[in-house]
C-alpha positions, -999 to 999 in steps of 0.1 A, spaced: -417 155 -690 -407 144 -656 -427 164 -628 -399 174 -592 -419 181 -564 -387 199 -545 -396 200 -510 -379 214 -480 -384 196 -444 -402 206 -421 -386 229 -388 -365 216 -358 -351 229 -328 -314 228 -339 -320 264 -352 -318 278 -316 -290 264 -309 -273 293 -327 -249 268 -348 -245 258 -385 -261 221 -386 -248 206 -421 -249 169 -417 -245 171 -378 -265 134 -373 -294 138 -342 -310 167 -356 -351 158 -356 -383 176 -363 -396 188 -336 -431 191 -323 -439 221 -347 -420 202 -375 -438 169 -370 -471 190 -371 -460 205 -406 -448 173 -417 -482 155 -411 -501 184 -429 -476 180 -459 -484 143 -460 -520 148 -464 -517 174 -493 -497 154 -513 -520 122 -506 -539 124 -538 -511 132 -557 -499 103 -582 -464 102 -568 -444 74 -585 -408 81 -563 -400 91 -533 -362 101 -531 -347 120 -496 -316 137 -486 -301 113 -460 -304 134 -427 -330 128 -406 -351 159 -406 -353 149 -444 -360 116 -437 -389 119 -412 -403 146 -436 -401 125 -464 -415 96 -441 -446 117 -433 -453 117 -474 -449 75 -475 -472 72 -447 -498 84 -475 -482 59 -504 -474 29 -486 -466 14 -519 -429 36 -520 -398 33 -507 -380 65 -495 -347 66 -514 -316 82 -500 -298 106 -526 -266 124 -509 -269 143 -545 -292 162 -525 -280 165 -488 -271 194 -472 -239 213 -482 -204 202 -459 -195 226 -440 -159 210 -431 -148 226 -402 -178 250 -403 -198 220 -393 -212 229 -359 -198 258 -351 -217 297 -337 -230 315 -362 -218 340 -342 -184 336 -342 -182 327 -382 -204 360 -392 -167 375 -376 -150 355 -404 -143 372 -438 -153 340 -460 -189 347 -439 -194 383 -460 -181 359 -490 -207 329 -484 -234 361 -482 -225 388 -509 -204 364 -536 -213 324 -533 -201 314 -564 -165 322 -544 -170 308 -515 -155 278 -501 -158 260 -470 -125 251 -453 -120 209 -457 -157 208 -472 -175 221 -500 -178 251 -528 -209 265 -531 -204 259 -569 -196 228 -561 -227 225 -544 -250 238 -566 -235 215 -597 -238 184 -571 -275 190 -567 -284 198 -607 -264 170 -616 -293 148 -591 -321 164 -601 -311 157 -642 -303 123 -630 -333 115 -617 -353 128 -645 -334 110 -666 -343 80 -649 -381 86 -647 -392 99 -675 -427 112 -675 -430 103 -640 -440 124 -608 -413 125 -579 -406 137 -544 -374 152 -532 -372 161 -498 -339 184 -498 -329 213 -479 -333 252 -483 -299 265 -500 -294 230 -520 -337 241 -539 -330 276 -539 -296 265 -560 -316 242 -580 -341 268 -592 -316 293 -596 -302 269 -620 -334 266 -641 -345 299 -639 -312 312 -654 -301 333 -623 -267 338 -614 -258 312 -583 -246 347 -562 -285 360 -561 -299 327 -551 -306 337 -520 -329 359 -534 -351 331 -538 -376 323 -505 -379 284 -499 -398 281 -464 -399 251 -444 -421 223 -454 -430 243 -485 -433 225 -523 -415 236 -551 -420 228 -588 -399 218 -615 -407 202 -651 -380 186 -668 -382 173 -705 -359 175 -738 -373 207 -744 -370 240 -719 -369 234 -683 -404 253 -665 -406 264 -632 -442 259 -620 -444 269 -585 -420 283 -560 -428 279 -522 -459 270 -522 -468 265 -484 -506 268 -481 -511 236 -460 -486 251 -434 -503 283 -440 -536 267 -431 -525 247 -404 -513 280 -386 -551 293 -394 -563 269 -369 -538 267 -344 -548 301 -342 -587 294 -345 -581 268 -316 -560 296 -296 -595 317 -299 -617 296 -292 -601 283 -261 -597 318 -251 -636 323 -252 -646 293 -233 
């Protein structure tokens, strides 16, 4: 069976701005994210990762890059089969102002309606992204691989395998920096883990061990 590690990147600041990122090029980890990043490299150091395959943004890409730093022997591979969704004109815009929309309550309540004008279908989406994730264990069999995507795009992917409808896969909690994952052979598919984000988790531990002790001196 071929072992997908499905992992989300790490955070950036792009969140505050209050606006709906997509592929919007510029957006970087930031300090936080770099930090998560670094502590997500060192877990999967030992692990016997044979490919290293990245959405093409570049929060993905200096995620994934914080892996290779570990496995100097891989080349991070861009897949747009798992990039962010296109937003079309969404792309950019306050999240304020499209909650006011009604394809917003659509996008929430009923995704396997919702479209994006001049971009994607959420179906669309989530058949783009299975249709990678077959692909590439199709072309390693039996191997171990990486996929640094993004939240919605794993949360559809695991929907997918776990047999849930696509309109409760939001349901589904995929954190950032977190590891999800997914066996795939000729038999059933299994889901192994789901957001499993104990490095971040203990790198938060002593931030705030550091926090106390500087407190006390």
């Amino acid at each position: 069976m071929t072992q997908l590690l499905l992992i989300r990147h790490a955070v950036n600041d792009f969140v505050k701005t209050g606006k709906l990122a997509g592929w919007t090029p510029g957006v970087h980890l930031n300090d936080e994210g770099k930090a998560q990043a670094e502590a997500l490299g060192k877990r999967l150091a030992d692990v016997p990762i044979k490919h290293l395959y990245a959405s093409p943004l570049e929060r993905t890409m200096e995620t994934a890059e914080a892996i290779r730093q570990h496995h100097p022997h891989l080349d991070i591979k861009h897949h747009e089969g798992i990039g962010e969704v296109r937003y079309g004109d969404w792309e950019g815009q306050e999240i304020s102002r499209l909650a006011q929309r009604k394809m917003w309550q659509v996008v929430q309540e009923y995704p396997s309606r919702a479209y994006f004008p001049n971009g994607e279908t959420m179906r669309g989406v989530q058949e783009r992204a299975v249709n990678a994730v077959e692909e590439l264990a199709a072309a390693h069999p039996r191997d171990l691989v990486a996929v640094v995507s993004h939240a919605d795009l794993i949360k559809m992917i695991l929907a997918h395998y776990l047999g849930m409808h696509l309109d409760v896969f939001q349901r589904i909690v995929i954190s950032p920096a977190s590891i999800s994952t997914l066996m795939l052979g000729f038999g059933r598919p299994y889901v192994v883990t789901v957001n499993d984000m104990a490095h971040v988790l203990q790198l938060e531990k002593e931030r705030r061990q550091e926090k106390q002790t500087d407190q006390t001196v």
